[in-house]
CHARMM-style PDB file with segment names, atoms N, HN, CA, C and O in Angstrom:
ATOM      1  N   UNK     1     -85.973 100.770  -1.403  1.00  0.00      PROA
ATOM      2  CA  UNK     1     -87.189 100.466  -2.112  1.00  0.00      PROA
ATOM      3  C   UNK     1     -88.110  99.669  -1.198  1.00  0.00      PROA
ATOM      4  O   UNK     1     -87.696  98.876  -0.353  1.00  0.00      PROA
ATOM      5  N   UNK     2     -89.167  99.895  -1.393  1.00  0.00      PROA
ATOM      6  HN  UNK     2     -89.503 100.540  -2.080  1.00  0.00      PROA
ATOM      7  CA  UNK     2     -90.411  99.587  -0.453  1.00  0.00      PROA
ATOM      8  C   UNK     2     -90.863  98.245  -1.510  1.00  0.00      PROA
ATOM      9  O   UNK     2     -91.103  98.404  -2.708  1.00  0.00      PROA
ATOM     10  N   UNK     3     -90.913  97.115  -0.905  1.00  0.00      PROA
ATOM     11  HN  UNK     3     -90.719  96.985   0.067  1.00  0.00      PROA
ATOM     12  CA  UNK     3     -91.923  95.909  -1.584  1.00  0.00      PROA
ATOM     13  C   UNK     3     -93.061  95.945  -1.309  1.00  0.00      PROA
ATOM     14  O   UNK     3     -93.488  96.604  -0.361  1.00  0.00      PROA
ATOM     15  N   UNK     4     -93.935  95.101  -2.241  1.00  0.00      PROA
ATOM     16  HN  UNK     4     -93.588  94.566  -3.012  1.00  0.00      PROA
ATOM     17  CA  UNK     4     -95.375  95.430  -1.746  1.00  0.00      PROA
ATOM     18  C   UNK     4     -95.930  94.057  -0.985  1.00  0.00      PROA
ATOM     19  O   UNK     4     -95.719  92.898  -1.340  1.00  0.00      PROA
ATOM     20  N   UNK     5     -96.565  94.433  -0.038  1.00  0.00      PROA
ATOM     21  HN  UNK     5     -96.737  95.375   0.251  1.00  0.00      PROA
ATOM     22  CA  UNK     5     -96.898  93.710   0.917  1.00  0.00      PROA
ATOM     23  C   UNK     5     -96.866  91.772   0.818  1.00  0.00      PROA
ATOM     24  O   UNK     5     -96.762  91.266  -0.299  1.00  0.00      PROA
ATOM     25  N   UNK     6     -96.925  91.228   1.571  1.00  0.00      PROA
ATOM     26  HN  UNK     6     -97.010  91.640   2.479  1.00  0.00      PROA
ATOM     27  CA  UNK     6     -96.694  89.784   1.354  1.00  0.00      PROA
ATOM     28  C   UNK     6     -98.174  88.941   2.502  1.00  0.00      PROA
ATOM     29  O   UNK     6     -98.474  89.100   3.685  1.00  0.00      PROA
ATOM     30  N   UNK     7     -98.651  88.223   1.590  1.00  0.00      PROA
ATOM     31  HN  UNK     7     -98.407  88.093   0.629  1.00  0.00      PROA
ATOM     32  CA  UNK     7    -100.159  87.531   2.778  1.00  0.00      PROA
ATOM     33  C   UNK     7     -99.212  86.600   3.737  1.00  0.00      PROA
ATOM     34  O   UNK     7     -98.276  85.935   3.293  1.00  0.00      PROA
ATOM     35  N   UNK     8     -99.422  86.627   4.502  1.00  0.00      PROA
ATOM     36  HN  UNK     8    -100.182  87.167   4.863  1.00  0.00      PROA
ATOM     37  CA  UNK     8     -99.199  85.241   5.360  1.00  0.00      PROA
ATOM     38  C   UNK     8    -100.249  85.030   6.497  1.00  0.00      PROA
ATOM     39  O   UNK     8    -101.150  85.812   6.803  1.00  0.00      PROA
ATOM     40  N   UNK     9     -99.886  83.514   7.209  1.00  0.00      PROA
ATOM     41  HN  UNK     9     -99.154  82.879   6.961  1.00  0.00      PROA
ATOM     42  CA  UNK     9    -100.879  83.621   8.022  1.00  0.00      PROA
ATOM     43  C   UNK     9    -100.680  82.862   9.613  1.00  0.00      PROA
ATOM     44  O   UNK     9    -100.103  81.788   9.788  1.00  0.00      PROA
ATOM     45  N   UNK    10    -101.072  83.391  10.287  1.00  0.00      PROA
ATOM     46  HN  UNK    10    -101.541  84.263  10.145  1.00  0.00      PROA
ATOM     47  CA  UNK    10    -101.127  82.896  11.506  1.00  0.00      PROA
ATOM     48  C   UNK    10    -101.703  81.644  11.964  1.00  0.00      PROA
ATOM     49  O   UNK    10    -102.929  81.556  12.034  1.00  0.00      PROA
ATOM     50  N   UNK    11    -100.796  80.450  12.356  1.00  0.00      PROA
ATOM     51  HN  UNK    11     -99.801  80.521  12.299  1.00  0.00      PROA
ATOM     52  CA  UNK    11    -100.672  79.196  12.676  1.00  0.00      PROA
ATOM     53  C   UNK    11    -101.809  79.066  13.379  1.00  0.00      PROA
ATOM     54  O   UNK    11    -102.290  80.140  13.742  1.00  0.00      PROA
ATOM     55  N   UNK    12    -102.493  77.930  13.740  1.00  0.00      PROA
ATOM     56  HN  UNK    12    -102.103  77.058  13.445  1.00  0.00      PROA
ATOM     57  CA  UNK    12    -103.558  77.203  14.739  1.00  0.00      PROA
ATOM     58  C   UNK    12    -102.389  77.582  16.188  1.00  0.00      PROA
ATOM     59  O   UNK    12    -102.778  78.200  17.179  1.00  0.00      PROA
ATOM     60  N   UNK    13    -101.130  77.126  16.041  1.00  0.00      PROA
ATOM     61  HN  UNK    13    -100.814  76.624  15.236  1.00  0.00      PROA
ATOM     62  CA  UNK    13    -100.000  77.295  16.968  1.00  0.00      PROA
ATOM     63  C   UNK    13     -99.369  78.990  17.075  1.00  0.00      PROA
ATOM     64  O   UNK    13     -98.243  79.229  17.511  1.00  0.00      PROA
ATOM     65  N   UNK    14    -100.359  80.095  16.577  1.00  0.00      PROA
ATOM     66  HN  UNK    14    -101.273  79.901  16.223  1.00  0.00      PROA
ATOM     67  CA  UNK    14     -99.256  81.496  16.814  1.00  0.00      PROA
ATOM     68  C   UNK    14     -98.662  81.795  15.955  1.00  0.00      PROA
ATOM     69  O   UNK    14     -98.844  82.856  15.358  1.00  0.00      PROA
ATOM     70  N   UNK    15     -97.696  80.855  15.626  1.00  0.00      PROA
ATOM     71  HN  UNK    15     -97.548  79.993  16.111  1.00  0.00      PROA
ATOM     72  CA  UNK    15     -96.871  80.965  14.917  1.00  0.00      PROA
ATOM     73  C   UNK    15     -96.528  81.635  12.951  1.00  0.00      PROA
ATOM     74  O   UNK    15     -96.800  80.793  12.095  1.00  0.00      PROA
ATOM     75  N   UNK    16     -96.116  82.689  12.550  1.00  0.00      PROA
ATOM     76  HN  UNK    16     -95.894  83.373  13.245  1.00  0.00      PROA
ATOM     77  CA  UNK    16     -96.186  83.875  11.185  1.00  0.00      PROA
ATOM     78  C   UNK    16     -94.677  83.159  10.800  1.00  0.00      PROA
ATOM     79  O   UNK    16     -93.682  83.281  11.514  1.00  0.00      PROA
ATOM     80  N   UNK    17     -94.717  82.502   9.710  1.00  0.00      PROA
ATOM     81  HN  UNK    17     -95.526  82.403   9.130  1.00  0.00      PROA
ATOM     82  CA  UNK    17     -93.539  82.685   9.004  1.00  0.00      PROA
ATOM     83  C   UNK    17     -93.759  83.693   7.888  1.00  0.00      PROA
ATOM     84  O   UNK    17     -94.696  83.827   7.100  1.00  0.00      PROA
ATOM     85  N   UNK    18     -92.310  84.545   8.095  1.00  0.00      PROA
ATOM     86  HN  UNK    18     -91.550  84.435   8.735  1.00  0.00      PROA
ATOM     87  CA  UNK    18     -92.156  85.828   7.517  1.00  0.00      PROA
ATOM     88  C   UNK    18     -91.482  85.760   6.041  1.00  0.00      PROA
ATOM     89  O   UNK    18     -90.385  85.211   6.141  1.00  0.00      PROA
ATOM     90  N   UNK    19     -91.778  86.138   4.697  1.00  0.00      PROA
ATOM     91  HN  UNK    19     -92.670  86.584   4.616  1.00  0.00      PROA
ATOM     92  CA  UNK    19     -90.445  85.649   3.753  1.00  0.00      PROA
ATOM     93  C   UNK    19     -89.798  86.396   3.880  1.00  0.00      PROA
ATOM     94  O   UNK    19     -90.002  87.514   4.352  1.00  0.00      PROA
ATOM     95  N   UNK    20     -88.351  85.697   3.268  1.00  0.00      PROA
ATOM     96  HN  UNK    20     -88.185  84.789   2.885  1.00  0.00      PROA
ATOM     97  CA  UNK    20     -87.077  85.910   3.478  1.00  0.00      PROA
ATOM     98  C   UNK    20     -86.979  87.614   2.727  1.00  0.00      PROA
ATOM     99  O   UNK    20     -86.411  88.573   3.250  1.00  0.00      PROA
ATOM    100  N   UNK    21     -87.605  87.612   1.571  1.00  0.00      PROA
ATOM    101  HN  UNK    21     -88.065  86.833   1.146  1.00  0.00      PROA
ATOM    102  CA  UNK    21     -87.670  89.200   1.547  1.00  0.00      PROA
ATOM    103  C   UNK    21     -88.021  89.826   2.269  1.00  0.00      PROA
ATOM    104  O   UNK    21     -87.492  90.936   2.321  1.00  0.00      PROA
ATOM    105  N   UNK    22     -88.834  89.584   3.001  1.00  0.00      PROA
ATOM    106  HN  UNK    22     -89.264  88.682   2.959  1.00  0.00      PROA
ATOM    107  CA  UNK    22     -89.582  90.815   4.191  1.00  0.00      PROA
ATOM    108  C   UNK    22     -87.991  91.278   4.879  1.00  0.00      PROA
ATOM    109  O   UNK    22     -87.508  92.409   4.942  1.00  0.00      PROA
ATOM    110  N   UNK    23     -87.421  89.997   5.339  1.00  0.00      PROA
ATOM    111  HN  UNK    23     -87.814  89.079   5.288  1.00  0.00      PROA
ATOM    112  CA  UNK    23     -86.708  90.328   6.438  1.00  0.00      PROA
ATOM    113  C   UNK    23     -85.437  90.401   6.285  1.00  0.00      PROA
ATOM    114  O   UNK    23     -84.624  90.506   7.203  1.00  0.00      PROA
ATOM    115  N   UNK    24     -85.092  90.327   4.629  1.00  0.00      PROA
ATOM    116  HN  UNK    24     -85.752  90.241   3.883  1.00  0.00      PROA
ATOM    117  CA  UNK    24     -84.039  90.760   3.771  1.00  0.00      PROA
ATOM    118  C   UNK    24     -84.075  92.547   4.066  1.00  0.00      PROA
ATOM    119  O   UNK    24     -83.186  93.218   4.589  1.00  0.00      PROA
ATOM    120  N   UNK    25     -85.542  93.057   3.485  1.00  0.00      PROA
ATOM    121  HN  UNK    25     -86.264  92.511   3.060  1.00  0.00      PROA
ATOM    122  CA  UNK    25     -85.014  94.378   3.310  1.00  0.00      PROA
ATOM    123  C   UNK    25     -85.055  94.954   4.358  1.00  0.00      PROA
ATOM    124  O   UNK    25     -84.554  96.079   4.336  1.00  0.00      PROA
ATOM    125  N   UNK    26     -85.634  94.480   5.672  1.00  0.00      PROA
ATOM    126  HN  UNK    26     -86.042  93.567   5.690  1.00  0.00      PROA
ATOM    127  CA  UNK    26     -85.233  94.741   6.987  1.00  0.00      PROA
ATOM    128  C   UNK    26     -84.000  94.530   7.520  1.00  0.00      PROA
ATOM    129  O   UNK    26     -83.750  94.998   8.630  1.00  0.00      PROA
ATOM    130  N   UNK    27     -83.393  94.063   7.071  1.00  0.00      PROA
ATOM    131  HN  UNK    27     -83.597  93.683   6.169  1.00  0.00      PROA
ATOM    132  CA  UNK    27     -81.840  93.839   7.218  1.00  0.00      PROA
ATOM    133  C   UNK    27     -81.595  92.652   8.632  1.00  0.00      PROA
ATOM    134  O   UNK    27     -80.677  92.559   9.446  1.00  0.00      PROA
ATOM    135  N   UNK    28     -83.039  91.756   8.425  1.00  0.00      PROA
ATOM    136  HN  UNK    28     -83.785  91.831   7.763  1.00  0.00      PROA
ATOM    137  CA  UNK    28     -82.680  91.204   9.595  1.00  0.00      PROA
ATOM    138  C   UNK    28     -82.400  89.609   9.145  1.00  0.00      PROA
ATOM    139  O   UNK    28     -83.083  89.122   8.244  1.00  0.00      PROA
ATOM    140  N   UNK    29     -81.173  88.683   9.942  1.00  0.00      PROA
ATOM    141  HN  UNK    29     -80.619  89.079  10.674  1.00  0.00      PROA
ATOM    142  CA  UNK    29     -80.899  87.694   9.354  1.00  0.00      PROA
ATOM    143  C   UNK    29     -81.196  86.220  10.394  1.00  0.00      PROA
ATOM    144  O   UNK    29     -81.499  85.997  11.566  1.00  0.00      PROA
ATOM    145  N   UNK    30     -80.994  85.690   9.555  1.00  0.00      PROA
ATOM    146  HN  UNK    30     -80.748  85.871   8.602  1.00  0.00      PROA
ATOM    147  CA  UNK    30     -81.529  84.187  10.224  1.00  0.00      PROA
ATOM    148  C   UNK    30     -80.851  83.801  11.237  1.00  0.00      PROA
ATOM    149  O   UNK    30     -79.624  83.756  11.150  1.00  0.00      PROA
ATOM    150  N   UNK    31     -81.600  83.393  12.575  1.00  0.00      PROA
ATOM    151  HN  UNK    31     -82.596  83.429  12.646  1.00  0.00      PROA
ATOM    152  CA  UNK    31     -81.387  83.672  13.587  1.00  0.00      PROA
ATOM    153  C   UNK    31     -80.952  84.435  14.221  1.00  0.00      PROA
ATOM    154  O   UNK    31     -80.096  83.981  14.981  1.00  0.00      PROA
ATOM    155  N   UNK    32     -81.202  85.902  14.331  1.00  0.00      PROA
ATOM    156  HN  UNK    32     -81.897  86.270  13.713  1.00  0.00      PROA
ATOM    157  CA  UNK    32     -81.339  86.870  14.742  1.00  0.00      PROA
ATOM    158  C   UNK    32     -82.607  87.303  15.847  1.00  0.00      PROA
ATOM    159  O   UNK    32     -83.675  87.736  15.414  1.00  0.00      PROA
ATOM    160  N   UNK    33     -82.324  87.114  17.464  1.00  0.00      PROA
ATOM    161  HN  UNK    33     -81.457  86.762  17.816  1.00  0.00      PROA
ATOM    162  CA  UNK    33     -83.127  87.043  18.350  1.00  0.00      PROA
ATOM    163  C   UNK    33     -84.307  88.288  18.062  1.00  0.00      PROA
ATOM    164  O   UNK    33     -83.807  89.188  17.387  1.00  0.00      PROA
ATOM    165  N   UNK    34     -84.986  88.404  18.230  1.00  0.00      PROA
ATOM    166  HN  UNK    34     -85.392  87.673  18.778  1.00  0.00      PROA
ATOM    167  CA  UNK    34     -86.519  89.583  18.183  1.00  0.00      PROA
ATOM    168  C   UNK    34     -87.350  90.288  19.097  1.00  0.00      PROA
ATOM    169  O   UNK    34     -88.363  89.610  19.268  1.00  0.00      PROA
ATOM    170  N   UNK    35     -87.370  90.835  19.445  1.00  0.00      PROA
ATOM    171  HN  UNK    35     -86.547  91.386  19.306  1.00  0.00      PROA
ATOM    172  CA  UNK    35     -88.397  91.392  20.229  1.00  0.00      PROA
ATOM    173  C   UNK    35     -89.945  91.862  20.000  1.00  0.00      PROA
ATOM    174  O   UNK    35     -90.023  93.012  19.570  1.00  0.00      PROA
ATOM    175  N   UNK    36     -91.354  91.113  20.230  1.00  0.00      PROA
ATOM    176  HN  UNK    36     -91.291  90.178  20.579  1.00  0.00      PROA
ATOM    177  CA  UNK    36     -92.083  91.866  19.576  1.00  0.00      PROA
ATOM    178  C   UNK    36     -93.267  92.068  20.451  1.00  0.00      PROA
ATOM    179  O   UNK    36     -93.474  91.406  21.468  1.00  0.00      PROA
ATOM    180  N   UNK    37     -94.209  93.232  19.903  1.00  0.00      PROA
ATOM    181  HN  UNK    37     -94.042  93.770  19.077  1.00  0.00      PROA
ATOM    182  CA  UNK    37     -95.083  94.159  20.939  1.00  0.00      PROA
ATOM    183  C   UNK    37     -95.807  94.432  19.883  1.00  0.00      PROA
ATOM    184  O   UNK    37     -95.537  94.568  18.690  1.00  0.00      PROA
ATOM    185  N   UNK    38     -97.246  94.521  20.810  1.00  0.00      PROA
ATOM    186  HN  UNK    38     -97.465  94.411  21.780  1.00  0.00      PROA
ATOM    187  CA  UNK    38     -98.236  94.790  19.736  1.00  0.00      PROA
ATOM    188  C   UNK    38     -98.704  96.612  19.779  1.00  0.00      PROA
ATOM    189  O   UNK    38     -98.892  97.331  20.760  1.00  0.00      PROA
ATOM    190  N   UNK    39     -98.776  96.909  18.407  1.00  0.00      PROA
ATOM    191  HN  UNK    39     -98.624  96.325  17.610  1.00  0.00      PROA
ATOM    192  CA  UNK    39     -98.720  98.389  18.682  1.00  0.00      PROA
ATOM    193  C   UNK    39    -100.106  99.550  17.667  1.00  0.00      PROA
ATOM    194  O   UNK    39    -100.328 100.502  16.917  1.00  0.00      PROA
ATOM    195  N   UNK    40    -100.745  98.155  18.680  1.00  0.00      PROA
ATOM    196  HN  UNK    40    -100.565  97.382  19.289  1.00  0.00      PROA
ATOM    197  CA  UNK    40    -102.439  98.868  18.719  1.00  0.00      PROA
ATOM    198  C   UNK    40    -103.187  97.774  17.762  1.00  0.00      PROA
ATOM    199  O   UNK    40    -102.644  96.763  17.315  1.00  0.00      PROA
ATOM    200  N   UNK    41    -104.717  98.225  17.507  1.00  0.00      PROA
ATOM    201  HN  UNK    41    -105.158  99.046  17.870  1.00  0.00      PROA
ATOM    202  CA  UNK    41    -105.395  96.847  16.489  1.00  0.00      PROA
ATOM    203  C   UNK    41    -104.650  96.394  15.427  1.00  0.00      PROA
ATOM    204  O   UNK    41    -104.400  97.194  14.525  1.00  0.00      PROA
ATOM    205  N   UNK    42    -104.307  95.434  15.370  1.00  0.00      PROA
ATOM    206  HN  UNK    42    -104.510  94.784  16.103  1.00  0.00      PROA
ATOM    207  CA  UNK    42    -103.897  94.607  14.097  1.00  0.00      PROA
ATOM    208  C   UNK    42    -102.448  95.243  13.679  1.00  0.00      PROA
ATOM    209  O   UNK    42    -102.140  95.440  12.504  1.00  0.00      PROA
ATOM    210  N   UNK    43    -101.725  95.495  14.625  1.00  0.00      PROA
ATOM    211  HN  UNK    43    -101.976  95.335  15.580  1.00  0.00      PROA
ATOM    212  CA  UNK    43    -100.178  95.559  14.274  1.00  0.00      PROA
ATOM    213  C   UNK    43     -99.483  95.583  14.967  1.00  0.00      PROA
ATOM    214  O   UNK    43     -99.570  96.363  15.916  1.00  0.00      PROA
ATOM    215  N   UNK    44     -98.169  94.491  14.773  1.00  0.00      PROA
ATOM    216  HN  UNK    44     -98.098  93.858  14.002  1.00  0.00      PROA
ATOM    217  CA  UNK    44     -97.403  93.984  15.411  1.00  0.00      PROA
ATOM    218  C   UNK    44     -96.067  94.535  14.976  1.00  0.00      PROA
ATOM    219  O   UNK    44     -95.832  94.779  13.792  1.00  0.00      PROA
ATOM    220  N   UNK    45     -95.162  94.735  15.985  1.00  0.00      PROA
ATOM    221  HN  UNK    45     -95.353  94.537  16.946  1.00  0.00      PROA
ATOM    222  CA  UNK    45     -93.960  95.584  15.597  1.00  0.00      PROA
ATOM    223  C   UNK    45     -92.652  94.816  16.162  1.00  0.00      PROA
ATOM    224  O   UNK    45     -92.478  94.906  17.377  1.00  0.00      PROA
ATOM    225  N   UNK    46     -91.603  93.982  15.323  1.00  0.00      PROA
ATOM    226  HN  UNK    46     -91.743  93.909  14.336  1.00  0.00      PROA
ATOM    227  CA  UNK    46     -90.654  93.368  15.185  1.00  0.00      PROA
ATOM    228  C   UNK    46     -89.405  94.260  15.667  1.00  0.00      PROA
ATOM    229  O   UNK    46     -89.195  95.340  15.115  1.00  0.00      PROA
ATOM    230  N   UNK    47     -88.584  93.797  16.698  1.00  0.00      PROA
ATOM    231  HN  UNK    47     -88.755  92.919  17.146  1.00  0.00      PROA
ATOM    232  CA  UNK    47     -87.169  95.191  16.616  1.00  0.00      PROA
ATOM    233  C   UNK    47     -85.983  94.044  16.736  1.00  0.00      PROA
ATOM    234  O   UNK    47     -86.366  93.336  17.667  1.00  0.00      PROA
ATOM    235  N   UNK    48     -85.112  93.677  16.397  1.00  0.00      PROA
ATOM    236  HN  UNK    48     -84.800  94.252  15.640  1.00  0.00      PROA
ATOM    237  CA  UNK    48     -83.769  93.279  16.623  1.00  0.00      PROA
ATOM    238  C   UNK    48     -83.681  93.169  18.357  1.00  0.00      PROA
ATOM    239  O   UNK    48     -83.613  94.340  18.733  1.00  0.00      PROA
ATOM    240  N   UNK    49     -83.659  92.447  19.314  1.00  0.00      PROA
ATOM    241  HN  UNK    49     -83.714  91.496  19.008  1.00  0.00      PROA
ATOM    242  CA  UNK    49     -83.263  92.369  20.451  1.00  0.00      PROA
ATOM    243  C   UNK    49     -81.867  93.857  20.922  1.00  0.00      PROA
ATOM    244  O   UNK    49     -81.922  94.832  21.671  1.00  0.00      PROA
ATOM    245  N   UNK    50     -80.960  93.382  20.158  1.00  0.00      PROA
ATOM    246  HN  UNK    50     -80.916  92.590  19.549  1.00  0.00      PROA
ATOM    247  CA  UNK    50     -79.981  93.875  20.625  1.00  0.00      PROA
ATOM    248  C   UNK    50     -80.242  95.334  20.305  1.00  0.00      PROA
ATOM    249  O   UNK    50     -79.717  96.137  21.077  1.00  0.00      PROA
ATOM    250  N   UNK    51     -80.983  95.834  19.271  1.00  0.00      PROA
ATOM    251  HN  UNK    51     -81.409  95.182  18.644  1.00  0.00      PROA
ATOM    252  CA  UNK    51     -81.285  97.168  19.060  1.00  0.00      PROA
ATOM    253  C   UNK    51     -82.135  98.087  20.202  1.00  0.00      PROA
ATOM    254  O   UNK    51     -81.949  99.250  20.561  1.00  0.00      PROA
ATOM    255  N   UNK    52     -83.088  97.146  20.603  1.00  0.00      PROA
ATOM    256  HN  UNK    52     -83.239  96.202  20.311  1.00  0.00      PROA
ATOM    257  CA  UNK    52     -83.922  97.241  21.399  1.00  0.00      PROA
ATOM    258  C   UNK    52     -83.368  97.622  23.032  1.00  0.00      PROA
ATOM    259  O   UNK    52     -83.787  98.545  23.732  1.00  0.00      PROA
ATOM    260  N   UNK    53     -82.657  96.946  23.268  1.00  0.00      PROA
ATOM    261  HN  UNK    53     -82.317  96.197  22.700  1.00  0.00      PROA
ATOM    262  CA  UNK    53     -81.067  97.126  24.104  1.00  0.00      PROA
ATOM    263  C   UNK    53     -80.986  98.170  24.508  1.00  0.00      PROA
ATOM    264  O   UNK    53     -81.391  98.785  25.495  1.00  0.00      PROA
ATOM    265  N   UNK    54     -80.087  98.464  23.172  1.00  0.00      PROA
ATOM    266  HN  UNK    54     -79.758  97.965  22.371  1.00  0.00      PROA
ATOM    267  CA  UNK    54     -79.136  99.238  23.171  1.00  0.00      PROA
ATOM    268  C   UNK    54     -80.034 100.690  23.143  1.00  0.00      PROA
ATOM    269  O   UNK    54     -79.657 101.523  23.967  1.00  0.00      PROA
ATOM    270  N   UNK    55     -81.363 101.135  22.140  1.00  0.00      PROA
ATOM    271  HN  UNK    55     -81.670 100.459  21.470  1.00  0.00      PROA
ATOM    272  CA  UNK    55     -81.948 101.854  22.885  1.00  0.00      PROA
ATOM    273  C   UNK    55     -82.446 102.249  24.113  1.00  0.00      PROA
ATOM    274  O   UNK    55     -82.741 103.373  24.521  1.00  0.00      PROA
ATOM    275  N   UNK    56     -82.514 100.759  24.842  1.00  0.00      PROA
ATOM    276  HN  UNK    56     -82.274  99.847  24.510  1.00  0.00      PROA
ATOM    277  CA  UNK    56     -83.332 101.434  26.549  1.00  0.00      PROA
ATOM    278  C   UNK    56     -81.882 102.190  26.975  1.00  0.00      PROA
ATOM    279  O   UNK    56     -81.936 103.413  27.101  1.00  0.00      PROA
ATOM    280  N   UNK    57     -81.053 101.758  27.121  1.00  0.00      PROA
ATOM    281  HN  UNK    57     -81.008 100.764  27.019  1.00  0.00      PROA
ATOM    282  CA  UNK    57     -79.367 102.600  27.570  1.00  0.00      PROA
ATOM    283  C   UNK    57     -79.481 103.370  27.181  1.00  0.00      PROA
ATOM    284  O   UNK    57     -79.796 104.149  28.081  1.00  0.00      PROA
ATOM    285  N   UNK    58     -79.447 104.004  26.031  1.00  0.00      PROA
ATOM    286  HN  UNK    58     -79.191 103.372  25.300  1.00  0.00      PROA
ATOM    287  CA  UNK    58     -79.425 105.531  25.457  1.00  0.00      PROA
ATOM    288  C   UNK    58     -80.267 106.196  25.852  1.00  0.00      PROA
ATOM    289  O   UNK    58     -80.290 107.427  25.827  1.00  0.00      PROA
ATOM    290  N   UNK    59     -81.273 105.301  26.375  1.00  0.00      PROA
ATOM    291  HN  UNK    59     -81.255 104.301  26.396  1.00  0.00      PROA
ATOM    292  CA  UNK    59     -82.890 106.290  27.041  1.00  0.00      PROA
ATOM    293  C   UNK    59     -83.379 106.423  25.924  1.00  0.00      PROA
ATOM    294  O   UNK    59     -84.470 106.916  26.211  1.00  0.00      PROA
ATOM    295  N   UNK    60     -83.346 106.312  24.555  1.00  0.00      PROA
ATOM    296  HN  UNK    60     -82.460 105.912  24.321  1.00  0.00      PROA
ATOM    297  CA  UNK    60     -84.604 106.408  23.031  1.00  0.00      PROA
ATOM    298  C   UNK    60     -85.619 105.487  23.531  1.00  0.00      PROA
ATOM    299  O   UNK    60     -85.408 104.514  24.254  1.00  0.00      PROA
ATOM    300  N   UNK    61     -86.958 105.965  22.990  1.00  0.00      PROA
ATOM    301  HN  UNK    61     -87.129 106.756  22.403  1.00  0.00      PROA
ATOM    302  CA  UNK    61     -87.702 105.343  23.220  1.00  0.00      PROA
ATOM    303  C   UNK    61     -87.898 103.861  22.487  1.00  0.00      PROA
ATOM    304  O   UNK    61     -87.397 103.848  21.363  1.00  0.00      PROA
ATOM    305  N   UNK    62     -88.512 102.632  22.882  1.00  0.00      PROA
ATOM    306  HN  UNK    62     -88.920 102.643  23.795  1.00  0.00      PROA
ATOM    307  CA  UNK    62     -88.442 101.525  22.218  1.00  0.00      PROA
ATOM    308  C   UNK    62     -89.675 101.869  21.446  1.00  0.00      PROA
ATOM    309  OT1 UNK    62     -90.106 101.094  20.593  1.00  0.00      PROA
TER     310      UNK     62
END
Protein backbone atom coordinates (compact mmCIF):
# COMPACT_ATOMS: atom_id res chain seq x y z
CA UNK A 1 0.00 0.00 0.00
CA UNK A 2 1.13 3.37 -1.11
CA UNK A 3 0.74 6.30 1.78
CA UNK A 4 0.01 9.58 0.84
CA UNK A 5 2.66 11.89 0.80
CA UNK A 6 4.17 13.51 4.08
CA UNK A 7 5.40 17.70 4.11
CA UNK A 8 8.64 18.05 5.59
CA UNK A 9 11.23 20.46 5.41
CA UNK A 10 14.66 21.23 4.76
CA UNK A 11 16.84 22.58 7.71
CA UNK A 12 18.73 26.18 7.55
CA UNK A 13 21.53 23.12 8.18
CA UNK A 14 20.41 20.55 4.95
CA UNK A 15 19.26 18.54 7.01
CA UNK A 16 15.11 16.37 6.05
CA UNK A 17 13.93 14.41 8.86
CA UNK A 18 11.97 11.66 7.24
CA UNK A 19 8.83 9.97 9.34
CA UNK A 20 9.19 6.84 10.58
CA UNK A 21 6.37 5.75 8.18
CA UNK A 22 8.03 6.90 5.15
CA UNK A 23 10.87 4.71 5.98
CA UNK A 24 8.79 1.96 7.59
CA UNK A 25 7.19 1.17 4.26
CA UNK A 26 10.50 1.45 2.65
CA UNK A 27 11.66 -1.15 4.72
CA UNK A 28 14.43 0.94 5.83
CA UNK A 29 15.52 0.92 9.62
CA UNK A 30 17.15 3.12 12.06
CA UNK A 31 20.48 3.45 11.44
CA UNK A 32 20.72 2.04 8.35
CA UNK A 33 23.70 3.80 6.28
CA UNK A 34 22.16 5.66 2.79
CA UNK A 35 23.21 6.65 -0.19
CA UNK A 36 21.71 9.68 -1.87
CA UNK A 37 21.75 11.40 -5.50
CA UNK A 38 19.80 13.84 -6.92
CA UNK A 39 17.74 12.58 -9.83
CA UNK A 40 16.88 15.68 -11.76
CA UNK A 41 14.72 19.07 -10.50
CA UNK A 42 13.38 18.59 -7.19
CA UNK A 43 14.05 14.86 -6.55
CA UNK A 44 16.12 13.18 -4.46
CA UNK A 45 16.58 9.40 -4.48
CA UNK A 46 17.47 7.43 -1.11
CA UNK A 47 19.04 3.61 -1.72
CA UNK A 48 20.26 1.44 1.28
CA UNK A 49 24.21 1.66 0.99
CA UNK A 50 24.65 -1.93 0.99
CA UNK A 51 22.02 -2.36 -1.83
CA UNK A 52 23.66 0.11 -3.74
CA UNK A 53 26.83 -2.20 -3.38
CA UNK A 54 25.78 -4.93 -4.08
CA UNK A 55 24.23 -3.63 -7.35
CA UNK A 56 27.50 -1.97 -8.78
CA UNK A 57 28.97 -5.95 -8.50
CA UNK A 58 26.18 -7.36 -10.31
CA UNK A 59 26.75 -4.52 -12.89
CA UNK A 60 22.59 -3.31 -12.36
CA UNK A 61 22.42 -0.06 -12.77
CA UNK A 62 22.35 2.25 -9.49
Amino acid sequence: MIRSPSEVTVGADGTVALPMSILAEAGINPGETLLAHSDGDGRVVLRRLDDAVSDLISGRQL
